[in-house]
N, C-alpha and C positions, 0 to 999 in steps of 0.2 A: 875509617874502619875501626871497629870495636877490638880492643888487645888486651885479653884475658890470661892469667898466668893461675895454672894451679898447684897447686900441690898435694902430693896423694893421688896424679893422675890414672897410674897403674891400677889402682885399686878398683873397685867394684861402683862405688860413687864417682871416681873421677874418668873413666870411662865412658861409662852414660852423663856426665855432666860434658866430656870433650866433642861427643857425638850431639849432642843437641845446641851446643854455641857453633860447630862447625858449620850445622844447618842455618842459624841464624847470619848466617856467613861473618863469624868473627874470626880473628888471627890467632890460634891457639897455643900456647906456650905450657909447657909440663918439666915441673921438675921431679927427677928419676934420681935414685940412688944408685952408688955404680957396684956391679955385684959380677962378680963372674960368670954366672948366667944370665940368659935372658931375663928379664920379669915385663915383659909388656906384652903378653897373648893379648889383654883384653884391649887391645888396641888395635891389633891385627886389621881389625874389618874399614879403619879409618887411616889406616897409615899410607903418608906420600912420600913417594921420593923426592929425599930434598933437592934433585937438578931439574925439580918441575918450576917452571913458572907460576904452576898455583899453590904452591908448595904453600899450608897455611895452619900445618899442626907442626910444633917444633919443642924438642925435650932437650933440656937441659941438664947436666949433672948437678946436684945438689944435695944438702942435707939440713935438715932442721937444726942440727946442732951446731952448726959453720955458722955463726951470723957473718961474718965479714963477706965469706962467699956467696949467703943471700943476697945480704943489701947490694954487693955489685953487679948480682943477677937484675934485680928491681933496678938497679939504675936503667942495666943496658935495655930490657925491655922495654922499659914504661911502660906498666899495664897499666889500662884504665879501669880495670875489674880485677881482683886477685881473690880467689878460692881456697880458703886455707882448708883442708882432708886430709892431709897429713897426721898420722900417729900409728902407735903402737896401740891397735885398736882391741885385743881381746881381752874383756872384761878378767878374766879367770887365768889368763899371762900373766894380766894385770901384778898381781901378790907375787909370784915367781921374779921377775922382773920391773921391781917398782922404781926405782931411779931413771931407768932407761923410759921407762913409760911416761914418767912426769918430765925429765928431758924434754923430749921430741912433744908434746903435748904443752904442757905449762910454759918454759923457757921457749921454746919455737917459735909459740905463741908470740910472743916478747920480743922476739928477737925479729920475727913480722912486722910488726908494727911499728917498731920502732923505724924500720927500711922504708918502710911505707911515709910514712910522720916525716920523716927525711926526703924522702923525695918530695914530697907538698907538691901532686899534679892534679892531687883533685882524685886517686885513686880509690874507687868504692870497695871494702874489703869487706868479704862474708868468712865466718867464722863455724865451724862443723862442731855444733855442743850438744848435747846428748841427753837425754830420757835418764840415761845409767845418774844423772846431776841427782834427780830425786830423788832414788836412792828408797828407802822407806816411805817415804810421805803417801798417805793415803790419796787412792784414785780417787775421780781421774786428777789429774795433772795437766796446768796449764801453766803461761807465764809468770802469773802471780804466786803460785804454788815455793814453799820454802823448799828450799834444796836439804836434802841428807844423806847424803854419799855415802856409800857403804864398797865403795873401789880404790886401788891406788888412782887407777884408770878414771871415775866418776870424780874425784878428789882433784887430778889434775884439769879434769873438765868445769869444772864451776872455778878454779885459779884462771882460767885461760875465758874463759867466758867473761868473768867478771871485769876481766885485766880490758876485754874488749868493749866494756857499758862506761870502766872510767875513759877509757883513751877518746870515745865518741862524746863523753860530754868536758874531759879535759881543751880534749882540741877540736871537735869540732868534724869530728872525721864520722866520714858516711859510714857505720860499720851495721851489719843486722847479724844477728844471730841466732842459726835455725835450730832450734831445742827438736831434732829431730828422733822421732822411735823406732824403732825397729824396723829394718829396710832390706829385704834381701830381694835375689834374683837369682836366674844361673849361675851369674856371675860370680854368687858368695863364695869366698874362700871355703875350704873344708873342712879345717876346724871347727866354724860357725857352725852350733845347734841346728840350724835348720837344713843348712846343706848338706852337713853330716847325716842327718833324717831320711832327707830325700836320694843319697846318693847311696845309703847301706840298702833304702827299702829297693831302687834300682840293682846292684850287688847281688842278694838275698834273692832278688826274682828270679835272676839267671845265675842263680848257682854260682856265685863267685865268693859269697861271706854265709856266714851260719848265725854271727848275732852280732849285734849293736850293744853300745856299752854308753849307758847316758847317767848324769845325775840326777838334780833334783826333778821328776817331771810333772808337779804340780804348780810351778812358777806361772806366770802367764804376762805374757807379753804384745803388744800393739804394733800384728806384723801389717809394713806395708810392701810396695813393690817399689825398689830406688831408681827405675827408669820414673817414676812418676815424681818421686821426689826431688828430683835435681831441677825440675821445672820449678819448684817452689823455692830452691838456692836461688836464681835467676830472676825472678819475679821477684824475691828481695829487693835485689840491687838495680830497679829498675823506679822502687818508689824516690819519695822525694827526699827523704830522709831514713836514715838507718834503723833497726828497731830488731826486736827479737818477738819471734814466731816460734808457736810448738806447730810442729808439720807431723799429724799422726791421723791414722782414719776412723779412730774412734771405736774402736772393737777389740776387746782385746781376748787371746784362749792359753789355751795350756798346753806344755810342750804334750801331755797325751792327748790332746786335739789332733797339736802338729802329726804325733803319726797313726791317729783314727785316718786320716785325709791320705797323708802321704801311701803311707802300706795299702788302704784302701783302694788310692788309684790304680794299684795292678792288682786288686783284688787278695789283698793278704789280711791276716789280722797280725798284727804286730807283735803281740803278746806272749807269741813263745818265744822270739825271737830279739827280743828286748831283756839287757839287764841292767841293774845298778851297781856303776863304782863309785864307791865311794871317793875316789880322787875327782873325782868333777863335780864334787858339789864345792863351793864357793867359802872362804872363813866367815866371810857374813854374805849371808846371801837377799837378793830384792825381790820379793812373791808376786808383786804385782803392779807394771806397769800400763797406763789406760791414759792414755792422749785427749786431751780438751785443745781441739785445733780452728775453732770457733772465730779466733782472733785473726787465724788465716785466713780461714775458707771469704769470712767477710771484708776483708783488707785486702787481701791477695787476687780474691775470686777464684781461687785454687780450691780442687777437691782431688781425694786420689781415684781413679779410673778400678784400680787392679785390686781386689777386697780379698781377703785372705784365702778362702775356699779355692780359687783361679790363679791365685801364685803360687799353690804350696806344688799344684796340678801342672802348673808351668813349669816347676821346678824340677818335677819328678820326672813327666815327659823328656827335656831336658839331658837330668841325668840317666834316664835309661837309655837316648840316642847315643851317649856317649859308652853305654855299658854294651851296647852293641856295635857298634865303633872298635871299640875294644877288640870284642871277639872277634871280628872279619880282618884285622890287623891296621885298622887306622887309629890315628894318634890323636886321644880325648879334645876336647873343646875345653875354651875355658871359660 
């Protein structure tokens, strides 16, 4: 049996990455941050009692910044697959919080691999590097493309990216690195611009908010759906050797796309109901990212299923069941 160990399982990628190895019937290993509430709704739909005999999803406490308490985690497991998603993921955090960002990001990194390098079991290790790497560089964007990070966030991502192309040609170690774009679902968190989108024009329908407050919305970005993407982490670490992949669907719009679509679904126009603060917009901001995934779709055989138009629609759906949920007195989805 296949034993996968991630990190960042909670989150939105590593949820739908725990539900598609579970199906593949692997032994699923997560490590969780220990917090005084709950944080694993998004696991809800896959979680076993550990006094089952098929008991084959299992969380462990951890943190990206404890290496000692990683590498002992990597011993006891032995994974044969390890999924690094772990980080302080919002771009625009990013600047607020930039130590902690490169932390758990750059150093995590590091302190991965190193655990990994040490155990020497042959463990295939994927790396979660990011679109935000290019930064300015003119679209589209593929593997070949120079990186020009304009984030603490995108900054720690090309350190951590990079830390991972030496360590695979230093030692020899399986690692691929999916340059992934823009990936949302229900599941996004709701800070996230697009959730945020879909979950005020949901609000807004039934009378619960008056207006949305966004920054720049001329940016445009290369949305895909992360239930599709996690098949493209997996099908990495599946070839013969490691490599980096940009996983994007080749289309990319502008946040006033985003809520032509979104407001549109329940029949709104957005436009009175939209303003700009100036605090969300970005100290350098990225206008335009456009995925060249060319390298995948023909190496991998991978394409994404879910095109933008049909996720923004999925999203909205979505967040209105929950905004109705709401009002009858059930407790949101996540």
């Amino acid at each position: 049996m296949k034993r996968a160990l991630i990190t960042g399982i909670t989150g939105q990628d590593g949820s739908y990455l725990a539900e598609l190895l579970l199906a593949k019937g692997y032994e699923v290993h997560g490590v969780i941050r220990r917090s005084s509430s709950f944080n694993t709704e998004r696991l809800d739909g896959i979680y076993q009692d550990p006094h089952s005999a098929e008991y084959k999803l299992r969380l462990h406490y951890g943190d990206l910044d404890d290496g000692a308490a990683l590498s002992a985690l990597i011993k006891k497991v032995q994974p044969t697959e390890l999924y690094n998603l772990a980080a302080q993921s919002h771009v625009r955090v990013s600047f607020d919080i930039p130590e902690s960002t490169v932390s758990s990001i750059a150093l995590g990194t590091l302190r991965l691999l190193e655990a990994v390098r040490e155990l020497d079991n042959g463990c295939r290790f994927y790396q979660a590097s990011s679109s935000e790497m290019f930064g300015s560089a003119p679209p589209p964007q593929s593997e070949t493309t120079a990186f020009q990070p304009r984030s603490p966030y995108a900054c720690a991502k090309v350190f951590a990216h990079q830390l991972c192309q030496n360590y695979r040609d230093a030692y020899g170690m399986h690692i691929s690195c999916g340059i992934l774009f823009n990936h949302e679902s229900p599941r996004r968190g709701i800070p996230f611009v697009t959730r945020k989108v879909t979950r005020a024009a949901a609000r807004i329908k039934h009378g619960l908010d008056k207006k949305l407050y966004l920054g720049n919305l001329d940016a445009k970005r290369d949305w895909g759906f992360a239930g599709d993407y996690v098949e493209a982490m997996w099908l990495m670490l599946q070839q013969e050797k490691g490599d980096d992949y940009v996983v994007a669907t080749g289309e990319s719009h502008s946040i006033r796309e985003l809520l032509d679509v979104a407001f549109g679904t329940l029949g709104l126009d957005w436009k009175p109901y939209v303003e700009i603060d100036p605090r969300y917009f970005r100290p350098t901001e990225v206008d335009h990212l456009h995925g060249d995934a060319s390298k995948t779709f023909a190496k991998l055989g991978w394409k994404p299923k879910v095109m933008f138009k049909e996720l923004v629609e999925m999203m909205v759906r979505a967040d209105e069941e929950d905004v109705r949920g709401s009002l009858a007195g059930r407790a949101p989805k996540m």
